[in-house]
N, C-alpha and C positions, 0 to 999 in steps of 0.2 A: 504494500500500500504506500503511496505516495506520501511523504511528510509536506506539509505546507506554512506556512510562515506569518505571524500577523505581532501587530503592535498594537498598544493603546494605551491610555491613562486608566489607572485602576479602577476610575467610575464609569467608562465605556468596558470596561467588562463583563461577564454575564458571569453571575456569581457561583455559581455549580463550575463554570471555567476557571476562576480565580482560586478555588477551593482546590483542585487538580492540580494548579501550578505551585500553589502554597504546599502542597501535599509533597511535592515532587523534589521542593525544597526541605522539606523538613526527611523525608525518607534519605535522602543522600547525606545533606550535611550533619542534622543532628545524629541519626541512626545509624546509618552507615560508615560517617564518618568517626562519628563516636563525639563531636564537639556540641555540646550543650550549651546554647546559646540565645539570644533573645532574635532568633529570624522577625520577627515583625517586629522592627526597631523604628518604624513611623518614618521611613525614606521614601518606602511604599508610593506614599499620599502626597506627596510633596508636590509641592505647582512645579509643574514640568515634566515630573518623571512620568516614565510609559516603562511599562512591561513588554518584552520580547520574548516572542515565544513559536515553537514550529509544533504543529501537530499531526497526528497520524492518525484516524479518524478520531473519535474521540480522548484521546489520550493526547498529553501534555507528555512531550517524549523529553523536549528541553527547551531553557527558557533563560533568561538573562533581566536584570531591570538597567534602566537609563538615565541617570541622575543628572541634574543641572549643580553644580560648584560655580564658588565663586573663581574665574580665570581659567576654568577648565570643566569637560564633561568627564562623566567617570560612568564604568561599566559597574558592575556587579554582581553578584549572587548568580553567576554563571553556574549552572548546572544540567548533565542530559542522564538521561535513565542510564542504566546498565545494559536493558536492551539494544542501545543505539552508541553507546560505545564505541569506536571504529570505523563508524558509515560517519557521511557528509552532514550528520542532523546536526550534531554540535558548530560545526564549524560553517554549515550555512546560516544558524542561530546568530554567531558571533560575527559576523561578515555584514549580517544584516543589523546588530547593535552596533558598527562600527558607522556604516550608510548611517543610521539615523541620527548619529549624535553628528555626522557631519553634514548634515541636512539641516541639522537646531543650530549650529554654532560651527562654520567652515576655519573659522578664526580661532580656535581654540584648540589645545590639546587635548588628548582622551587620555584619563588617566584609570588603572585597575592596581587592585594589590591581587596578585596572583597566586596561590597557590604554587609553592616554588619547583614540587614535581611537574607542573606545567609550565614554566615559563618560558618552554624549548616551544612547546604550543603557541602561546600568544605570540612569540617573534614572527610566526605564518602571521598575522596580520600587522604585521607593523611596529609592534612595541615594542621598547627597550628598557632593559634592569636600571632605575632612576635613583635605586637607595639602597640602603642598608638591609640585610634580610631580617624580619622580625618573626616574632613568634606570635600569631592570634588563636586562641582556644585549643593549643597545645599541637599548632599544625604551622610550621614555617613558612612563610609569605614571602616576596619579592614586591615590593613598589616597580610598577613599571610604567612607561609612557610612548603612547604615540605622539607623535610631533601633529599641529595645525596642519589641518589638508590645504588651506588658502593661504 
């Protein structure tokens, strides 16, 4: 089945879809990952942000949010199921939060703290190790940045 791809602000979304993608975030990072953490940290809701997300009919396979910062956009809460792991779903996810924040702001950088077993991933679209590695919920991170598309 065809995975498909869509965007929106949290109150353009249909709330049994929002529940899926919530779901899908908390099954990987808190469960899986094992990090116990407050995911509905109210960035959600923020004037500006939209949720990214592909799906495969009704399943929320992977999804990403799209923050407005001051001086810069920042990705986030990047996640794709276990089943999609390996295929193009993750990565047309993030291709597609990379379009959007330079669609809102061509003049700005996109910034992510990445997960630092991925950071060889995010280099495929653009971004560069910007800082110091840190440790968030007992999982090492990279600060990274794409540079302004404009």
């Amino acid at each position: 089945m065809t995975v498909s791809l869509h965007h929106a602000p949290v109150s353009g979304i249909d709330p049994v879809l929002l529940y899926r993608m919530l779901q899908l975030r908390v099954e990987v990072f808190v469960v899986e990952q094992d990090a116990a953490y407050p995911d509905l940290d109210g960035r959600d809701v923020e004037p500006g942000a939209e949720l990214v997300w592909a799906q495969r009919g009704d399943d929320v396979v992977a999804t990403l949010r799209v923050l407005r910062e001051p001086g810069a956009m920042r990705i986030g809460r990047v996640v794709a199921h276990p089943s999609v792991r390996g295929t193009d779903a993750a990565a047309r996810t993030m291709a597609s939060g990379v379009a959007l924040c330079e669609s809102f702001a061509p003049h700005l950088p996109i910034e992510i703290d990445a997960q630092s077993a991925l950071a060889g991933w995010y280099r495929r679209f653009g971004f560069e190790v910007s800082g110091e590695q840190f440790v968030e919920d007992g999982i090492p991170h990279l600060p990274m940045t794409r540079p302004a598309a404009g």
